[in-house]
MDAnalysis code that builds the backbone (N, CA, C; Angstrom):
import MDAnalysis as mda
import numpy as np

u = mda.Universe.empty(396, n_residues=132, atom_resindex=np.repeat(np.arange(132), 3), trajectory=True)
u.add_TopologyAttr("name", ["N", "CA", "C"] * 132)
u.add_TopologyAttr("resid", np.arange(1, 133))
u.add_TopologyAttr("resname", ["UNK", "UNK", "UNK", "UNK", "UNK", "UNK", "UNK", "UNK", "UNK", "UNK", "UNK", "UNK", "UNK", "UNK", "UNK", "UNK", "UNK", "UNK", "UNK", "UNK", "UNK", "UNK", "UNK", "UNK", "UNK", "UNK", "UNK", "UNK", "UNK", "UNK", "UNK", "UNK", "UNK", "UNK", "UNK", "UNK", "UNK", "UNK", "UNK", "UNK", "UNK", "UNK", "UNK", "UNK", "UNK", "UNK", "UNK", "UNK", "UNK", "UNK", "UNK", "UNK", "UNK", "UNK", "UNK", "UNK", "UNK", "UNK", "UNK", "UNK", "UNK", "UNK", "UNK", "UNK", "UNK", "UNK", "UNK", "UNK", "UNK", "UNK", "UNK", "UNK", "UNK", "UNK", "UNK", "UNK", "UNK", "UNK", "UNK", "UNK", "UNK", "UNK", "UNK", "UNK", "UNK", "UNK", "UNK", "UNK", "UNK", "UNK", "UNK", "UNK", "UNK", "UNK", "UNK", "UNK", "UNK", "UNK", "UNK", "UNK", "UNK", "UNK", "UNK", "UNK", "UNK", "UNK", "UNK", "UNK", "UNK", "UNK", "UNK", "UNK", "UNK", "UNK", "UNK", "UNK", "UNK", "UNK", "UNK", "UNK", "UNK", "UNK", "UNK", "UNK", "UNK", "UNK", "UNK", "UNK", "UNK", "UNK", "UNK", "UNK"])
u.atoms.positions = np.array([
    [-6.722, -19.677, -5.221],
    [-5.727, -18.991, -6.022],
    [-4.476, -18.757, -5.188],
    [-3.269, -18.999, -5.952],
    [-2.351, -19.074, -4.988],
    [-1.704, -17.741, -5.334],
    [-1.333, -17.058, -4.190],
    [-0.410, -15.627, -3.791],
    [1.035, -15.890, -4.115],
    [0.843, -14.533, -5.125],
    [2.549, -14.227, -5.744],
    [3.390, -13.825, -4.454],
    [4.462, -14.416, -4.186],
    [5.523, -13.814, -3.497],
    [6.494, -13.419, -4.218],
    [6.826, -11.849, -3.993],
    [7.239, -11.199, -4.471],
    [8.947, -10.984, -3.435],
    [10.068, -11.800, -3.800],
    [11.053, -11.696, -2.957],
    [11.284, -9.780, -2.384],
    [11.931, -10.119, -1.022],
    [12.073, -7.869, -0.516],
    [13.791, -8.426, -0.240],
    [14.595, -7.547, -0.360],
    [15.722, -7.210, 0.724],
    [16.086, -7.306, 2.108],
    [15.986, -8.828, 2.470],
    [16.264, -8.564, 3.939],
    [17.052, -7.716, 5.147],
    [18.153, -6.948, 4.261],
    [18.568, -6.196, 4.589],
    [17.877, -5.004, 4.960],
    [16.452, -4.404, 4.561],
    [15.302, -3.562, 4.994],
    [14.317, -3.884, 6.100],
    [15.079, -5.245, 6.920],
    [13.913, -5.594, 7.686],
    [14.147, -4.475, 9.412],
    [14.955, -4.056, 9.499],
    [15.333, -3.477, 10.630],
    [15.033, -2.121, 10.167],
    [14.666, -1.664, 9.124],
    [14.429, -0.100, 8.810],
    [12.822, -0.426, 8.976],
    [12.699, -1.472, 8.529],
    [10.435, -1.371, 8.411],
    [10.311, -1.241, 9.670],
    [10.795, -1.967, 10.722],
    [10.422, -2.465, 12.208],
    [10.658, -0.854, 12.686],
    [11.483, -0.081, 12.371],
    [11.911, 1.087, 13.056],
    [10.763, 2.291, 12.134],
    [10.282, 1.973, 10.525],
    [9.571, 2.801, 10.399],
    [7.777, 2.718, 11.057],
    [7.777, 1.245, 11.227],
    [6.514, 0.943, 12.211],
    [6.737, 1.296, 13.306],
    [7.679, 1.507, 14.025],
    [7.519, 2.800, 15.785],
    [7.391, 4.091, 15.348],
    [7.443, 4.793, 13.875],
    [7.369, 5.889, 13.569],
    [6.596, 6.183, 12.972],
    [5.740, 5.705, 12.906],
    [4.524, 5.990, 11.761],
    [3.690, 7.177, 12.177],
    [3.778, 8.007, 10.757],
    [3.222, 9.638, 11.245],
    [1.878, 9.530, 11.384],
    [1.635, 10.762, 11.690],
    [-0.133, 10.605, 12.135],
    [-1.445, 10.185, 11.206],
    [-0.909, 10.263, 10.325],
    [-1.307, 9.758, 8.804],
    [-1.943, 8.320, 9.179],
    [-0.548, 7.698, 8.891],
    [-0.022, 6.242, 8.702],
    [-0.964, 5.546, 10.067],
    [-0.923, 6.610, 10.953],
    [-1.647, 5.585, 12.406],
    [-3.206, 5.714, 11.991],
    [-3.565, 6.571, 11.406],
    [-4.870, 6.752, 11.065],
    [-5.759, 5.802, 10.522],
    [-4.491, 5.925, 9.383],
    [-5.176, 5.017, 7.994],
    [-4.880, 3.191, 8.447],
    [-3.801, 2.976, 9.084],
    [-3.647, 1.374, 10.076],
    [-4.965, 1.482, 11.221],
    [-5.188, 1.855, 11.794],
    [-6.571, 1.557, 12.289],
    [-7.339, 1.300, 11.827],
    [-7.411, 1.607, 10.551],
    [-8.502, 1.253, 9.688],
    [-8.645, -0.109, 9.017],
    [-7.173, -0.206, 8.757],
    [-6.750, -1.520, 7.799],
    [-6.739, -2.862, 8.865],
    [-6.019, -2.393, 9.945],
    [-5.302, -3.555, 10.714],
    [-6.661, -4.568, 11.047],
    [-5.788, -5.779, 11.407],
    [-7.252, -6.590, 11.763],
    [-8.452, -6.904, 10.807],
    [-7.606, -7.250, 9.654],
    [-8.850, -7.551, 8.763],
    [-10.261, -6.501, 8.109],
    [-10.133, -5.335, 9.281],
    [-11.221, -4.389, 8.927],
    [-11.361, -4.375, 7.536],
    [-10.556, -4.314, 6.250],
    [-10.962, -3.752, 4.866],
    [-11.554, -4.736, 4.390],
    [-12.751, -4.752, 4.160],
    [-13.246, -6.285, 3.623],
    [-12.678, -7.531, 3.594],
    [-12.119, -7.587, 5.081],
    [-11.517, -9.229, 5.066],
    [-10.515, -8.998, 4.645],
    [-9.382, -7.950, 4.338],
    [-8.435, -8.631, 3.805],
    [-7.290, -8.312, 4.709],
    [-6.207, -8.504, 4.713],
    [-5.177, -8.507, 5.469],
    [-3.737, -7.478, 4.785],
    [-3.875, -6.878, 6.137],
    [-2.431, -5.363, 5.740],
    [-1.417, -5.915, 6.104],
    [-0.333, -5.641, 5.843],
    [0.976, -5.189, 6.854],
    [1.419, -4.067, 6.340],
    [1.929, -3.158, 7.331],
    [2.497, -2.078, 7.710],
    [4.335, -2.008, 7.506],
    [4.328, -0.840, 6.858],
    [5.997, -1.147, 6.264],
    [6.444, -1.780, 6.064],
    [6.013, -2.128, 4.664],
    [6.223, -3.711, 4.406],
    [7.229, -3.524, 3.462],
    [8.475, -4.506, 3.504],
    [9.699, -4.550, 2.156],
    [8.898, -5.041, 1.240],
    [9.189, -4.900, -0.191],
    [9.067, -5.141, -1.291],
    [9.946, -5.195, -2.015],
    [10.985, -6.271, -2.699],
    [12.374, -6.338, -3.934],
    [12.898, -5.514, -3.194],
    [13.400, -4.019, -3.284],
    [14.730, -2.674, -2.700],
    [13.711, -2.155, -2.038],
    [12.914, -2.100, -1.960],
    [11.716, -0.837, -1.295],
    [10.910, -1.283, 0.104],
    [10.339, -0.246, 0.653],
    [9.404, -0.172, 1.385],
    [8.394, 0.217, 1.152],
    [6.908, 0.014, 1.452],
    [5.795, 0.462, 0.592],
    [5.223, 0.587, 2.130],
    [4.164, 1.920, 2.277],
    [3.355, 2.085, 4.031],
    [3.041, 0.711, 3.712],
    [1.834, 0.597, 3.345],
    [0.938, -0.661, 3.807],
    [0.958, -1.508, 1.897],
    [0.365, -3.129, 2.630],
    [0.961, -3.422, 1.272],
    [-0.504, -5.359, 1.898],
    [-1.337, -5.251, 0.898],
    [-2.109, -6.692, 1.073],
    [-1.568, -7.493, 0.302],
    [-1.056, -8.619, 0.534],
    [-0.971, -9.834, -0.715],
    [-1.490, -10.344, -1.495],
    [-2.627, -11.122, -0.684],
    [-3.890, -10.986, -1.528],
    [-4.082, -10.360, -2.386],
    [-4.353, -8.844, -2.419],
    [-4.547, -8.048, -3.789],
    [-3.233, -7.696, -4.267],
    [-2.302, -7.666, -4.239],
    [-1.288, -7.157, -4.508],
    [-0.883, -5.681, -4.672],
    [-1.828, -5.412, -3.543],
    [-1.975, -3.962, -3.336],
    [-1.009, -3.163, -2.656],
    [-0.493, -2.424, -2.782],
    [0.688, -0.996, -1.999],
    [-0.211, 0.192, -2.023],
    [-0.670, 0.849, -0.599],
    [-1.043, 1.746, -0.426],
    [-0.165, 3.152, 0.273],
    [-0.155, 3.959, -0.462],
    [0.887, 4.939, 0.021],
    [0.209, 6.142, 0.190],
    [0.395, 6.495, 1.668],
    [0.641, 8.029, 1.573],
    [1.788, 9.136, 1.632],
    [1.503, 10.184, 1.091],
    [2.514, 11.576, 0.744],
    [2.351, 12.717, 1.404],
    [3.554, 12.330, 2.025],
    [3.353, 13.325, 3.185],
    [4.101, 14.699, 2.555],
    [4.545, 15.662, 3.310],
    [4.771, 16.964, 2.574],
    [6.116, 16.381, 2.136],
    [7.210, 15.923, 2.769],
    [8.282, 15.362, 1.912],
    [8.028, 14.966, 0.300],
    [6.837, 14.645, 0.259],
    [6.884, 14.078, -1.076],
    [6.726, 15.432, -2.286],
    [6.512, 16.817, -1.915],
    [6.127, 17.984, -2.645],
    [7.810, 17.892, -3.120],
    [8.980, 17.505, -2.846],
    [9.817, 17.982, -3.373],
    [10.532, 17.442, -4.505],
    [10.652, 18.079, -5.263],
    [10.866, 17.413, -7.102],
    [11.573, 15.815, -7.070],
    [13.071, 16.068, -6.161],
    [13.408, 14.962, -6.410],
    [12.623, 13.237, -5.991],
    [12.202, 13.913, -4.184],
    [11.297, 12.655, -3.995],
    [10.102, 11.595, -4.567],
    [9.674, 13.094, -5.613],
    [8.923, 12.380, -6.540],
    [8.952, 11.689, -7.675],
    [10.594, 12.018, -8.169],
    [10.580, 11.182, -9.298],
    [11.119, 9.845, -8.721],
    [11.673, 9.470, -7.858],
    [12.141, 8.244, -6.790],
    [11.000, 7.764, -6.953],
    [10.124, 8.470, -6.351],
    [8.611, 8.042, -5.965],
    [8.046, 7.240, -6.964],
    [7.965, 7.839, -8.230],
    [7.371, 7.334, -9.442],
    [8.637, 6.348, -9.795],
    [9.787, 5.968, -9.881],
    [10.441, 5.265, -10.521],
    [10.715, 3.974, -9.308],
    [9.873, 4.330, -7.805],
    [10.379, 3.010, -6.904],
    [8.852, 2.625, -7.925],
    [7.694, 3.144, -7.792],
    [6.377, 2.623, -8.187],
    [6.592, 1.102, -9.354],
    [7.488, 2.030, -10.819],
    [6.977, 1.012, -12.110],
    [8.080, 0.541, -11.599],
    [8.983, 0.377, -11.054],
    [9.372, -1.093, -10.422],
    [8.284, -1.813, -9.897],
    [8.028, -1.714, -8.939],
    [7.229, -2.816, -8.147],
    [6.119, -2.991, -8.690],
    [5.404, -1.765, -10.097],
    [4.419, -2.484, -10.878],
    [4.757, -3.554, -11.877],
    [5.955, -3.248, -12.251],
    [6.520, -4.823, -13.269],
    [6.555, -5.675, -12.450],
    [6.788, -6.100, -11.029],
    [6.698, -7.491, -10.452],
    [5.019, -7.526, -9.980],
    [4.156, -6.566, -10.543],
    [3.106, -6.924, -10.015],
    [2.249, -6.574, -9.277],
    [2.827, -5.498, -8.452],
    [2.660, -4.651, -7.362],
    [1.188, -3.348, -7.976],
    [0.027, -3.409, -7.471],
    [-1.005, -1.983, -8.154],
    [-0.567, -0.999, -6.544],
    [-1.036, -0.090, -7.181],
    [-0.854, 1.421, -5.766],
    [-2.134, 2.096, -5.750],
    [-2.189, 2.205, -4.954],
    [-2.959, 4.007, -4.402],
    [-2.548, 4.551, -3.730],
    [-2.452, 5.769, -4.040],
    [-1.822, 7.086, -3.270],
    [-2.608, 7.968, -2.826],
    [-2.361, 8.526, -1.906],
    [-3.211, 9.471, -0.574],
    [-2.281, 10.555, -0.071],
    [-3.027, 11.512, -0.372],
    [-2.281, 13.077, 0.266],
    [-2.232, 12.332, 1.649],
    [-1.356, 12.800, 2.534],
    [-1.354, 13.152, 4.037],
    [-2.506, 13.712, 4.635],
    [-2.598, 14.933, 4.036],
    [-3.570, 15.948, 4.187],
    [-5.216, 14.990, 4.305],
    [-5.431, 14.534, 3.134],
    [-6.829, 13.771, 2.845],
    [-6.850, 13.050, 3.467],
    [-5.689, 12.234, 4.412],
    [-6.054, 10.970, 5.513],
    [-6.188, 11.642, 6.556],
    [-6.071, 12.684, 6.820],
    [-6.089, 13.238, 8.081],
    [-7.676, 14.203, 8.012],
    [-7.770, 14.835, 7.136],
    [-8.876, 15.293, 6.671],
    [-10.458, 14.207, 6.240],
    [-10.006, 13.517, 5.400],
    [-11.269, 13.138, 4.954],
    [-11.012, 11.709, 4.888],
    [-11.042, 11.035, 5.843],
    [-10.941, 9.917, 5.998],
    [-11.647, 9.144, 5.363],
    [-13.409, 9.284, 5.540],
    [-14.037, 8.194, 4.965],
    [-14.107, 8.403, 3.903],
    [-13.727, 9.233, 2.843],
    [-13.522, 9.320, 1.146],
    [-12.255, 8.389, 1.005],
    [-11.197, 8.159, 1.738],
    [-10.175, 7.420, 1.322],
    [-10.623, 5.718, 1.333],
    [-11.141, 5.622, 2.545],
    [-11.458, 4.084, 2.974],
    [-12.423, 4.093, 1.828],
    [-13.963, 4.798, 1.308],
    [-14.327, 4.400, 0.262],
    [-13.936, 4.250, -1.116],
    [-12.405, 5.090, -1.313],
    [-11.806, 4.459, -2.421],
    [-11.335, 3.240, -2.215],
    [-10.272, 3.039, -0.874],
    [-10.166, 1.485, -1.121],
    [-11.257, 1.032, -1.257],
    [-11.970, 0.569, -0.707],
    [-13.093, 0.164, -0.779],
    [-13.629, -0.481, -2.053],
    [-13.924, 0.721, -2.946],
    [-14.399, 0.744, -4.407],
    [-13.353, -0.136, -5.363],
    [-11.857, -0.202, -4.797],
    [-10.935, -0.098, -5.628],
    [-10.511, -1.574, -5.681],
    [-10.953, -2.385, -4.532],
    [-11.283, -3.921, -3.734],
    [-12.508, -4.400, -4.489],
    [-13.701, -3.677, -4.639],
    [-14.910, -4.131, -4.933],
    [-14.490, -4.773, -6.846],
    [-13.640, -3.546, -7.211],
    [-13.130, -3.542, -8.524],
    [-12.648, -4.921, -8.981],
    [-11.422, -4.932, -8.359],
    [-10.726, -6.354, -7.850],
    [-11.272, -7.473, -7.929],
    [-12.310, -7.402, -6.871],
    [-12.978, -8.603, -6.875],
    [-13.790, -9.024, -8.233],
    [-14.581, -8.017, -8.681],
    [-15.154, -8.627, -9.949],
    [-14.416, -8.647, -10.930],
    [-13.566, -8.183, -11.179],
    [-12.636, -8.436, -12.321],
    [-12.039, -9.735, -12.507],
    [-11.617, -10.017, -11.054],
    [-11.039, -11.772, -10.754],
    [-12.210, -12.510, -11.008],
    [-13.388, -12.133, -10.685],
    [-14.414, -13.450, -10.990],
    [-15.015, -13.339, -12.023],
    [-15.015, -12.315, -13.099],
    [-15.480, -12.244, -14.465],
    [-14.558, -12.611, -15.309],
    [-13.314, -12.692, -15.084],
    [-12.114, -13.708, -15.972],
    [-12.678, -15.512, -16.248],
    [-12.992, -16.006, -17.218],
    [-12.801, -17.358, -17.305],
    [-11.426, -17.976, -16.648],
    [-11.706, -19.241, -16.508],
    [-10.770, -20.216, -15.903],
    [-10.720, -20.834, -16.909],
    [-9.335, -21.204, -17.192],
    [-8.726, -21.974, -17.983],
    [-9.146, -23.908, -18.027],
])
């Protein structure tokens, strides 16, 4: 099956590179986890552009954007950004999960077993579709 490329803003490539030396304690948490294939084989990158945006982590393969919310995100305006960068990048295709700060730092292995579950999902859904 061949992978949607989804064109980003090259103009965001010097902000990802600078938000990957900054990645909060969160973000380093939850990339240890991902990096290197660890999530069932599949492959992350870390501040990754997307069309105008940046998404934390983002697989191709699934067409997955995983985000966490850090306390910045409690404030009214960031969140409606938040929700209106989202159904952008869900009309080109883009699915999400979102993660308190708090819960990656806290309860780690409940998050990795949602991805987890949320991959397992994925997968059978793609192989219970007929082929044309």
């Amino acid at each position: 099956m061949r992978r949607k490329i989804i064109p980003y803003n090259p103009k965001l490539k010097p902000l990802a590179k600078a938000l990957r030396k900054n990645m909060t304690f969160a973000e380093i948490l939850l990339w240890n986890e991902l990096k290197n294939k660890k999530m069932k084989g599949y492959d992350f990158d870390r501040q990754r552009p997307i069309d105008n945006y940046i998404v934390d982590f983002y697989c191709k393969d699934l067409q997955l954007a995983i985000e966490i919310d850090g306390i910045s995100h409690d404030i009214e305006d960031v969140i409606v950004n938040d929700l209106e960068r989202q159904k952008r990048l869900e009309k080109l295709g883009v699915r999400f999960l979102r993660f308190d700060d708090r819960e990656v730092r806290k309860d780690m292995r409940n998050v990795l077993r949602t991805i987890e579950g949320w991959i397992e999902n994925f997968e059978n859904e793609k192989h219970s579709k007929p082929t044309p």
